[in-house]
C-alpha positions in Angstrom: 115.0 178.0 96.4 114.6 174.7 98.0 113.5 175.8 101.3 110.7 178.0 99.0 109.9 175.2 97.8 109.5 173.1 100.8 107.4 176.0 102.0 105.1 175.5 99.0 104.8 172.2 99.6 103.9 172.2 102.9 102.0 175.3 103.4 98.4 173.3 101.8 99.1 170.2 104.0 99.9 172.8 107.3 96.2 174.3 106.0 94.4 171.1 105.7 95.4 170.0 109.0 94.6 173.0 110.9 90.9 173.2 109.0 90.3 169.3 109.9 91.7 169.6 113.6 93.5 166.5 112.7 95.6 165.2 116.0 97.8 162.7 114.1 100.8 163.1 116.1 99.1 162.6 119.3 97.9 159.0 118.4 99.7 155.7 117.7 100.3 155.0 114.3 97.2 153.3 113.0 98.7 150.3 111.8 99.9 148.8 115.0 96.0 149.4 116.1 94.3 148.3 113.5 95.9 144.9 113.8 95.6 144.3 117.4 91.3 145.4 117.1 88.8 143.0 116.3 87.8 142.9 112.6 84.5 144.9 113.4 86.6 147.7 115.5 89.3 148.0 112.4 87.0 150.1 110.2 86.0 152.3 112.9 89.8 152.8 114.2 90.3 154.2 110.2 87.7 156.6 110.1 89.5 158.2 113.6 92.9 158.8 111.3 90.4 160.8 108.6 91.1 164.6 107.4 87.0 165.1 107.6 85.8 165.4 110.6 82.4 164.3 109.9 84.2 160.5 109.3 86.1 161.3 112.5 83.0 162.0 114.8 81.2 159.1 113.2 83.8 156.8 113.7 84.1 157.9 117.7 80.2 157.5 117.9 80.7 154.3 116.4 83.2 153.4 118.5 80.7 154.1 121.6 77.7 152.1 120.4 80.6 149.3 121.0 81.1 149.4 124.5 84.2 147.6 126.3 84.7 145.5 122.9 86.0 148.9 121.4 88.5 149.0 123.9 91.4 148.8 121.7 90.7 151.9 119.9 90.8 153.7 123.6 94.8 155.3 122.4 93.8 156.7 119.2 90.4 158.1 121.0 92.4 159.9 123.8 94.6 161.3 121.3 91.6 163.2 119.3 90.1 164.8 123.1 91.9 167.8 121.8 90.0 167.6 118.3 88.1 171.0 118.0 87.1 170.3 114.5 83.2 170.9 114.3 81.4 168.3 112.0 78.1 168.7 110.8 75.3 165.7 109.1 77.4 164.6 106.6 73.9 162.3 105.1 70.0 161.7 105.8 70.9 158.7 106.4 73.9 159.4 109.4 71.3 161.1 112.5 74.4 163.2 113.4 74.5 167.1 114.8 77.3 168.8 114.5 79.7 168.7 117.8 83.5 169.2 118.3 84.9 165.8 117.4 86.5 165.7 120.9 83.4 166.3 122.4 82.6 162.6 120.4 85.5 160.8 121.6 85.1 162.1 124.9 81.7 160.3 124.7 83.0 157.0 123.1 85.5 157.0 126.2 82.6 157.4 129.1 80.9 154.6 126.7 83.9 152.1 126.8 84.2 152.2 130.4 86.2 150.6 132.5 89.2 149.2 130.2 89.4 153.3 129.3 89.1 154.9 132.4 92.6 154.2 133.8 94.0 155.9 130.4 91.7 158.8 130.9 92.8 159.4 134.3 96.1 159.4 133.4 96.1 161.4 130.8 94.1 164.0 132.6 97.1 163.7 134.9 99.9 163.6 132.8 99.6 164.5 128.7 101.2 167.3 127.7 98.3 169.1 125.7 96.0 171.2 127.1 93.0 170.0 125.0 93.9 166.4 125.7 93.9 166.9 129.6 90.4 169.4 129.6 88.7 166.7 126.9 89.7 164.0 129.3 88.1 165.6 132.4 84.8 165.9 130.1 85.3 162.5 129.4 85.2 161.5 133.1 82.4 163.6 133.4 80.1 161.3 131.9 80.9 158.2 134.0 79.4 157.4 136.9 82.6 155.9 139.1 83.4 157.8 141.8 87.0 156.7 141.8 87.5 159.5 139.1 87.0 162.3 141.4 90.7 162.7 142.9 91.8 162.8 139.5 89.0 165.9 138.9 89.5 167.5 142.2 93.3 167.9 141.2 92.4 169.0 138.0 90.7 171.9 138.8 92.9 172.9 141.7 96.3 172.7 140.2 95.6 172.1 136.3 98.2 174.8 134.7 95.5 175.6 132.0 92.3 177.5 132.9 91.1 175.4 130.3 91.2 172.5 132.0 90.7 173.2 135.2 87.1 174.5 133.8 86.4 171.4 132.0 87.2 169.8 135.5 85.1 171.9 137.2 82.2 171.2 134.4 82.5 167.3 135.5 82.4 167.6 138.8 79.0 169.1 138.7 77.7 165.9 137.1 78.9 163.7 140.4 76.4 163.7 143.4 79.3 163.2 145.7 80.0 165.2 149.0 83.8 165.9 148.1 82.6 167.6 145.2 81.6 171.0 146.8 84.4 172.2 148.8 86.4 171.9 145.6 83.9 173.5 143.4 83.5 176.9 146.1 87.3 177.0 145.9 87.3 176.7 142.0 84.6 180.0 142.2 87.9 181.9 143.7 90.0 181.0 140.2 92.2 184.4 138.8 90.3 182.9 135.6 86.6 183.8 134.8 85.8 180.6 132.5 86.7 178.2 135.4 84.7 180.7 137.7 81.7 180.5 135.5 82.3 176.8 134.9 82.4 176.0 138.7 79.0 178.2 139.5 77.2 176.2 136.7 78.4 173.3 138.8 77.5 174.4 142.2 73.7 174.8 140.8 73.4 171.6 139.5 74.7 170.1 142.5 71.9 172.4 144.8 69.3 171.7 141.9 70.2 167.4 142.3 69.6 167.3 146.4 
């Protein structure tokens, strides 16, 4: 009876979470965040920890309108790359199409810059979710520093997720960078059609730049 119960209990919260794309449990706890951000970083550092995602993306676009002063907030973004909740307008008065909220913090990432892009890098290299690594490649692929590219040319070779190693490819077609190319033409042999497709898109952007 108890574990019926428990299962009661739980099963709505289980639901919630899975319809808001919530990634709690890959960010610090938002306490210990909130008090190390500056007072006009605190609100937007809330909105991240939010079961709508429409208060999640906002906060992330928020987040990138700050710059390197919303560098603090760089944990809890990394920890929604894997976010796949969509959120639509949520007001006439909030100019917001609906996009994946990872797609968002990915964004506020690129838009933070520098302080985020060692965190990036290393979580492309090292986090143990698949969404977190590929939304982490996306984020990288809307910088402009060329020290990010090792860090994308591993990706997409030896990333254990065809997931990622498509996102990685995806980025690397944004970088008008000679080591770009041999990795891409390897990336079209991939057992995996997504990264295939991903790495062709690439390769024509690349011939379309020159």
């Amino acid at each position: 009876m108890a574990g019926q119960h428990r299962l009661r209990v739980l099963a709505p919260l289980a639901v919630l979470l899975g319809m808001g794309g919530c990634h709690w449990w890959q960010m610090p706890p938002m306490r210990r965040i909130s008090s190390d951000a500056p007072p006009e970083v605190r609100p937007q550092v809330r909105r991240l920890y939010s079961l709508d995602p429409q208060r999640r993306a906002q906060g992330c676009l928020d987040l990138a309108g700050m710059g390197e002063a919303a560098a603090p907030a760089v944990p809890c973004l990394i920890g929604l790359l894997g976010d796949r909740a969509w959120a639509w307008s949520p007001s006439r008065w909030i100019p917001y199409v609906g996009k994946q909220v990872g797609s968002e913090a990915a964004w506020a990432l690129s838009r933070i810059g520098a302080p985020a892009m060692g965190p990036v890098v290393e979580a492309l290299r090292s986090h143990g979710s698949a969404g977190v690594r590929a939304g982490a490649a996306g984020a990288l692929g809307h910088t402009a520093d060329p020290s990010v590219l090792p860090a994308l040319i591993e990706a997409v070779k030896n990333d254990s997720s065809s997931r990622v190693r498509a996102s990685a490819a995806a980025a690397l077609g944004r970088f008008d960078d000679p080591r770009t190319a041999p990795a891409l033409r390897e990336a079209k042999k991939d057992r995996q059609a997504r990264v295939r497709k991903s790495a062709t898109r690439s390769l024509v952007q690349l011939e379309r730049g020159r």
